[in-house]
Each structure stands twice: as structure tokens, then as C-alpha cells.
N, C-alpha and C positions, 0 to 999 in steps of 0.2 A: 504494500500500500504506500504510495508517494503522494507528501501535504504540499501541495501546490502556493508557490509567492506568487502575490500581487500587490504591489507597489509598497514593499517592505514589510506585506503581514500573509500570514502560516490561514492556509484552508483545508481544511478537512473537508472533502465534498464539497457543498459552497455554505459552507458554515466558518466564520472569522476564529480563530483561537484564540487569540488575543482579546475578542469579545467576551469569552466564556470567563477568560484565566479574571476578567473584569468584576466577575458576579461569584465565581464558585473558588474555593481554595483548592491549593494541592497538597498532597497530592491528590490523582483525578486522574479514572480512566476514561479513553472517549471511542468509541465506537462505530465502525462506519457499515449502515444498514447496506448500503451496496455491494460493500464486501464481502460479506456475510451472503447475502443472494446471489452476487455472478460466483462464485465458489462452488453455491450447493448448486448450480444451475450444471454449471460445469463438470463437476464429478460426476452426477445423475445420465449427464448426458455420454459421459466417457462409460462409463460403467454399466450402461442399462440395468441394473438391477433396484433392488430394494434399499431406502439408507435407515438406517436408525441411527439418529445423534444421540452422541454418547453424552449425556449430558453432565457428568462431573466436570469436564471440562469447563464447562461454565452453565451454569446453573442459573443465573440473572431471571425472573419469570419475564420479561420481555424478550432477550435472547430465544427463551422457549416460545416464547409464541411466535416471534419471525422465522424459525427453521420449522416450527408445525405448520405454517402458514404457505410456507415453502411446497410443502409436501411430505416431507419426513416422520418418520416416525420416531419414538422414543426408545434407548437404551439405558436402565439405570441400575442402580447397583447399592442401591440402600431402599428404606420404605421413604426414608425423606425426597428422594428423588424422584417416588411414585409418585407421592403426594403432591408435589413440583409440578410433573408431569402432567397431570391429570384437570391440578388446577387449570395450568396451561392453555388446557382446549384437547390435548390428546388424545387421540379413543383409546379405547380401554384394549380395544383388537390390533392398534398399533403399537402396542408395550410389551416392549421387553424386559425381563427384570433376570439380570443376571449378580452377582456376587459372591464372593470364594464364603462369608457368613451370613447367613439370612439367619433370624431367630425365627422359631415358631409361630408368633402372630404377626412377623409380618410376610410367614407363606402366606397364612390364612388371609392376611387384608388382599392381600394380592388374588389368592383364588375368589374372592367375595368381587371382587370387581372386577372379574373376566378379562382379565390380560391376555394380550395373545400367549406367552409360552414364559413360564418356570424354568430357567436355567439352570437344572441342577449342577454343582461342581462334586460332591462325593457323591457315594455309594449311599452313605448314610444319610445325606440330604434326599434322595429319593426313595426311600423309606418310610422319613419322617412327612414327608410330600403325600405320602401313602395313605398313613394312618388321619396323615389330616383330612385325606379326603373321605376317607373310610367313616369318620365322625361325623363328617356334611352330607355323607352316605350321596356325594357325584362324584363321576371319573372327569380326570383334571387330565389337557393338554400341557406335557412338557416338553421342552428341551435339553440336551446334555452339551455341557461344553466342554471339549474332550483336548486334551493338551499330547498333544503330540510328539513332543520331545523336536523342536527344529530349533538352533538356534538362529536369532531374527541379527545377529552380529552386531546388536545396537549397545548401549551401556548397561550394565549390573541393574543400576536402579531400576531398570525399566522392562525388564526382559520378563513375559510370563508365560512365556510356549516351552521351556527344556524340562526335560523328567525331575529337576530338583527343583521347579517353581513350585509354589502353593497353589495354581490355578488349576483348574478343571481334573477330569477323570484321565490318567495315562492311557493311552490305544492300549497301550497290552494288558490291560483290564475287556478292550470290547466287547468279548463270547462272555464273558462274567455277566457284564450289565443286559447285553442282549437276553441272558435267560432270567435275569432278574427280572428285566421288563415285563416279560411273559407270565412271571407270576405274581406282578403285583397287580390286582384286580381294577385298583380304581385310579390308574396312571396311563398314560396314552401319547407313546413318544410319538411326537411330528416334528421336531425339529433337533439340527445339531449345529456346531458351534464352536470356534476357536479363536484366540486373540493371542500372539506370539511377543506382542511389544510393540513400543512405538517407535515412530522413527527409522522405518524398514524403505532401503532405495535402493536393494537390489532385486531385478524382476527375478532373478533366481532362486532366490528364499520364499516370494510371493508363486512360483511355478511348486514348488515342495510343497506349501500350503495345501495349495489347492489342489494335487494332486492326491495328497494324505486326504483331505476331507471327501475328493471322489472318491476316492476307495474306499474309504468307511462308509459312505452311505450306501452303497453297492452292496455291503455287505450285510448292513440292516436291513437293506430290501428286500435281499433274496430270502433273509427269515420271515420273510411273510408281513412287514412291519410296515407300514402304510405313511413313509417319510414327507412329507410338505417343506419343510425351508431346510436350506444350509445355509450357514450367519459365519462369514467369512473371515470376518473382525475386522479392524483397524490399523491402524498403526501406519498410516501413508505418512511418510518422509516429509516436513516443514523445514524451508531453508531458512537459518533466522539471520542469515550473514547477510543476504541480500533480496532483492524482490525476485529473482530471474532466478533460473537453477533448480523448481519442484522437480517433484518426480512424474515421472511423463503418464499420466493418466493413460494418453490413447495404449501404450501399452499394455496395462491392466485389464483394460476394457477387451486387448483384442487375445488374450491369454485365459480370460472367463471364456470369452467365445469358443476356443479351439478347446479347452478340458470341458467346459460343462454343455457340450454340442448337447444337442436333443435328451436333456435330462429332465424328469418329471416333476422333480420340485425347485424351488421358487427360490433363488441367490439373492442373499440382502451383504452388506456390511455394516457396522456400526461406527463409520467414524466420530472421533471427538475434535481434538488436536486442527487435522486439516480443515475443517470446517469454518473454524472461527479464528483461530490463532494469529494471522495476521489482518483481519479487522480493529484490532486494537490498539491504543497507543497507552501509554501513561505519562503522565505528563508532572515533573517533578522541579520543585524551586531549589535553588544551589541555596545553605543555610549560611556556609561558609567555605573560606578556603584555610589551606594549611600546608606546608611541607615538613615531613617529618625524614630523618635517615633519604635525603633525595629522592624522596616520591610527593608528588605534587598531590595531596589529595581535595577533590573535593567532596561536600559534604552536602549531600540532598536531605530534603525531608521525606524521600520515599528511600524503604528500605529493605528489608526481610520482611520484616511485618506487613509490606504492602506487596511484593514481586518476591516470592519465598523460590525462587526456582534456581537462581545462580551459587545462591549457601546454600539449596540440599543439591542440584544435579553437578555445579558446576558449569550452568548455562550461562552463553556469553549471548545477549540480545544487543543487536542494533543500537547505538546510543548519538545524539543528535543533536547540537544547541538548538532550541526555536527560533531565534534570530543568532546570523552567525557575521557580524561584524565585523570583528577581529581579523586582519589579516595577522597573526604571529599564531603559530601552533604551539602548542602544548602536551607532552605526555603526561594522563591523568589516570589517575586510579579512583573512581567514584566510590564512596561511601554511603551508604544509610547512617539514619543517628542511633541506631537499635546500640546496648549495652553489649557487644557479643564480636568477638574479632572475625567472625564470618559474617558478617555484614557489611558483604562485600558487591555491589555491584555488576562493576567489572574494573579491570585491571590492566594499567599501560595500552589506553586507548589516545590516538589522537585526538584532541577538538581546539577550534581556534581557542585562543586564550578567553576565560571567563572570570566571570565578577561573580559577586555575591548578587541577589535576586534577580540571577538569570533562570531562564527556563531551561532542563532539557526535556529533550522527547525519547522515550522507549522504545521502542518499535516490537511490533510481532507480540503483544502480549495478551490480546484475545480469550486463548486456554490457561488453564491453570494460573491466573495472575490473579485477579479478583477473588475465584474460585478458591485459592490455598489462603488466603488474606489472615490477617486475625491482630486481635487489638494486644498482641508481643509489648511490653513496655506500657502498658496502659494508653495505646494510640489508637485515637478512632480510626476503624476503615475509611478505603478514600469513598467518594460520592463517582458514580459511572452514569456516562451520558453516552444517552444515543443519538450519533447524525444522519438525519436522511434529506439528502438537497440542501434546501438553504435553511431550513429548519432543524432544532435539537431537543432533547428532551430528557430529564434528570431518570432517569431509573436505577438508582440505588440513594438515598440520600445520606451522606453522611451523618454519624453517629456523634453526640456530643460525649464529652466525658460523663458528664449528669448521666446521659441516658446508661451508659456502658455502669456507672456507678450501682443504680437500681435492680441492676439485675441480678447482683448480688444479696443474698439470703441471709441475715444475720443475727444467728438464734436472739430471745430473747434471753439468755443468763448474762450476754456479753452486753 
């Protein structure tokens, strides 16, 4: 996504930034509704198949309602996300509800509100799937998301296709669960399911997937087993270095084609990540500057607690002055004010030389930015805007301390 100048001020679409930074503090993520739709437009169309957004990625209830608006359906992975979901606008036959721990009532909310498929990940989750429905005395549509063992070659943190992840049932369990299936009364597989990691840009590892997943459904069929969807997962490749560089959809699109020629059930994937990830900006005030041991730092009010993804992954995102006047450059190492020496930014980046109450811009922070947030240090979450054209609109409003204060519970002995 690239913020267009006009006669020395920053556009988001044809929304002023400078106008907003006028009204709203930062930090502030802002969001471009175009982005968000030629994306899903795009994928849909490379892909032909099914989307379910994954929505931990970002969970915002407007975000939800423009990619159900879209046409997508929902993928979630807690009951909070159902509930998300549903408010949303969602139908209840476009939900997904996958997760490595569902508790007991909220299989049950989820079987009460006719989702399209239960994802089971153990043995013992579709058991427990069983007896619940055994008690509502209906048989319940599920699915099984089955971990194959591929590795997806992406980071540690992120990998959940290999036989030592926590996620799904191993294939070399299948003839196990296939005869479990068959004797548990009130369960009714029609769907199956794999998610290897994110961040996957070799169509080679994407060719293993989906080769493992044809074979496995081939092999539930032939028991007699009456299959309706494979859920392909996610994890498409986001470049955060620059705008140019994804990973080539048509590819994908033309590699479903040649494995799942003339097959009887219904290819979805569940992107999160690709979806939204670069509609986002966040947008952060320099609070101060410093040089310590010759590192020029500077020191933003956005930090861990607002962009959590560079101190847990090691993620280096796009970093920008909003006005770049300066001709003399500078090697900088951005800080947050969090208490915590991983609250770090990034490190030994260029930008023209900056002042204190300059802006900068984030870039690519759509996924996982808002979504991991949290008030670290007693700091309110930032407030998220949405832009579509030359109009914007507040859809998260920042938190005051007062309010963060109250929701704390303080017996009456103290």
C-alpha cells in the first residue's frame, strides 16, 4: 500500500493524514477499505475456490463485516471469535470453528448454532464432540484437521504442519480415526483440513500440501465416507520489505487446478495474514531522541504494547517518516517506551534525520498489530480508523486510563 503526496501532505486513499493526526492521538492504526477488497477480490479470483478469513488476524467487528461483505466466510479458533463472527453478519453455514483447545460448552454453543463444521484436532476432541451430541440426542457435521508432518521452511514460531507441532490429528493416525468415525453414532465427517504455517512462498511445499490432502480424502472416500470440503489452510507469503514481491497467486490457483481436477468436494482456504496485512498503517509520534554506546535511538510512543510482533517474531516492518524533509540521513534504531529491552522496533534503519514530534508510518501492519495489542505498562490501546475514499471513520476508540482502571475488581477487605 503506497500514501500518496500532495502538495507536502500524506493520503491515505483521499483521506488527508495530517487531518486525522489533527483530531485523534497516537499512537493510531488506519486502514485502507480498498485494500482490504482489491486483495480479497484478487485471491478469490486466482484461487477459485472457497475463503474463510481467518479472523484472529484481526478481529476489529468492522474489518468482519467488510470481508463478510466481500463474500467470505469465517474461520475462528476460540468461542470469542464465534461470537465476533456471528455478530458480524456471518451465517452460521459459513463458520468455521477450528482450534488445537475448544472447552466443552463452547463445542456445544457452536453445535447450538449450526456452524458449518467442528474442526476437530484430537482423537479425544471427537469423542467429546460425540457425547455432546449424544446428550442433544443430533448427529453433528464435522471436520478433522489433520497435520501432516511437511515442513512449511518458515520460522519456529510459526510452523504448525510437522509431527512435533500441537496442531491437528498426524496422517498416521488416519485408518484409526476413519474406524472411529464409523462408530461414533452421532458425528458425520464432511470435511478435512490442514494449516502448515504462515509465510509459505515456495509453490513446492504448497504442491506436498495438497497432494497429502488428495490422498487423504481419496482414502476416506473409498471407506464409504461421504467427504464435502477440503480447507487447504493458509499461510500465503506477505512481503513486509516492500509493496512488489507476493507470492504469485496465479500459480496456486493453477496447481489446485491440475491436483484437484474433477474432485467431488468443495476446496476452501482460510486465509488470515494475506488478507488484511498490508491495509494497515500505524502511525507513531517520535517522544524523543537519544544516542547511547553510538546508536542513535529514537523513541516513539508506539511500542510492544501497540505492534507486539518485532519482540516476539523478530519482524522487521516497513518504517517511514510522514513528512521526510530532511535531506541528511541517519542510522536509527526505533524504540517503544515499554519498560522491557525488547522493545525494540527495529534496528539500524535508514531515515532522513528526525526531530522530536515527528511522525512515523509502519507499514504492513493490518494482521496481528491491533489484534496482539494490550494495555503492557498500563497504556491505552491505540484508537483504528477506517478509510474508504475521501471519507474515515473511528472503529476502535481508544481507551482512557479511567476506563482500563474500572475494570479492575477490588475485593472489599482491601
Amino acid at each position: 500500500m503506497k500514501i500518496k503526496i500532495k502538495e507536502k501532505k500524506s493520503y491515505l486513499e483521499g483521506v488527508c493524514i495530517e487531518d486525522i493526526l489533527d483530531s485523534y492521538k497516537t499512537p493510531l492504526y488506519l486502514y485502507s477499505q480498498k485494500k482490504i477488497f482489491d486483495t480479497y477480490k484478487n485471491l478469490k479470483n486466482n484461487l477459485n475456490s472457497e475463503i474463510f478469513y481467518s479472523i484472529k488476524a484481526n478481529s476489529n467487528q468492522a474489518i468482519l463485516s467488510l470481508i463478510k461483505n466481500c463474500g467470505a466466510g469465517a474461520d475462528v479458533v476460540s468461542i470469542g471469535e464465534l461470537k465476533r463472527a456471528l455478530s458480524a453478519g456471518f451465517k452460521a453455514e459459513k463458520i468455521i470453528f477450528e482450534g488445537v483447545g475448544k472447552a466443552r460448552e463452547d463445542i456445544e454453543y457452536a453445535i447450538n448454532k449450526n456452524i458449518r463444521l467442528i474442526n476437530a484436532e484430537s482423537i479425544n476432541e471427537l469423542v467429546i464432540i460425540n457425547e455432546i451430541k449424544k446428550n442433544l440426542n443430533k448427529q453433528v457435521s464435522v471436520g478433522i484437521r489433520f497435520n501432516p508432518d511437511i515442513d512449511g521452511n518458515t520460522m519456529e514460531k510459526i510452523s504448525t504442519g510437522k509431527k512435533t507441532d500441537k496442531f491437528g490429528i498426524s496422517l498416521e493416525k488416519l485408518h484409526e480415526v476413519i474406524q472411529l468415525i464409523k462408530n461414533l453414532k452421532f458425528i458425520k465427517l464432511e470435511g478435512i483440513s490442514c494449516h502448515i504455517g504462515s509465510q509459505i512462498n515456495d509453490i513446492k511445499i504448497y504442491e506436498k500440501v495438497f497432494t497429502a490432502m488428495k490422498n487423504t480424502a481419496s482414502i476416506i472416500i473409498s471407506n464409504n465416507i461421504n467427504l464435502k470440503h477440503v480447507d487447504l489452510g493458509g499461510g500465503f507469503f506477505v512481503n513486509y520489505k516492500k509493496d512488489e514481491g507476493d507470492l504469485d497467486l496465479a500459480n496456486i490457483g493453477n496447481l489446485i487446478n491440475s491436483i484437484f481436477d474433477n474432485v467431488i468436494y468443495k476446496i476452501s482456504f482460510e486465509p488470515g495474514r494475506y488478507l488484511v496485512a498490508k491495509s494497515g498503517i500505524l502511525i507513531t509520534k517520535i517522544l524523543t531522541t537519544k544516542k547511547n554506546g553510538g546508536v542513535n535511538f529514537l523513541i516513539t510512543d508506539a511500542g510492544m504494547q501497540t505492534l507486539l510482533r518485532p519482540a516476539l517474531y523478530g519482524s522487521l516492518h516497513r518504517i517511514e517518516p510522514l513528512n521526510n524533509y530532511s535531506e541528511n540521513n541517519i542510522k536509527y534504531t526505533i524504540a517503544g517506551p515499554i519498560c522491557e529491552s525488547s522493545d525494540i522496533l527495529a534496528k539500524n534503519i535508514i531515515l532522513s534525520e528526525q526531530e522530536i514530534d515527528n511522525y512515523l508510518l509502519i507499514y504492513d501492519v493490518g494482521a496481528y498489530g491491533s489484534a496482539m495489542s494490550s494495555n503492557y505498562n498500563s497504556r491505552p490501546s491505540p484508537s483504528e480508523i477506517l478509510v474508504h475514499e475521501d471519507k474515515f471513520a473511528i472503529i476502535y476508540q481508544e481507551e482512557s486510563i479511567s476506563e482500563i482502571i474500572k475494570r479492575d475488581m477490588v475485593p472489599k477487605w482491601l
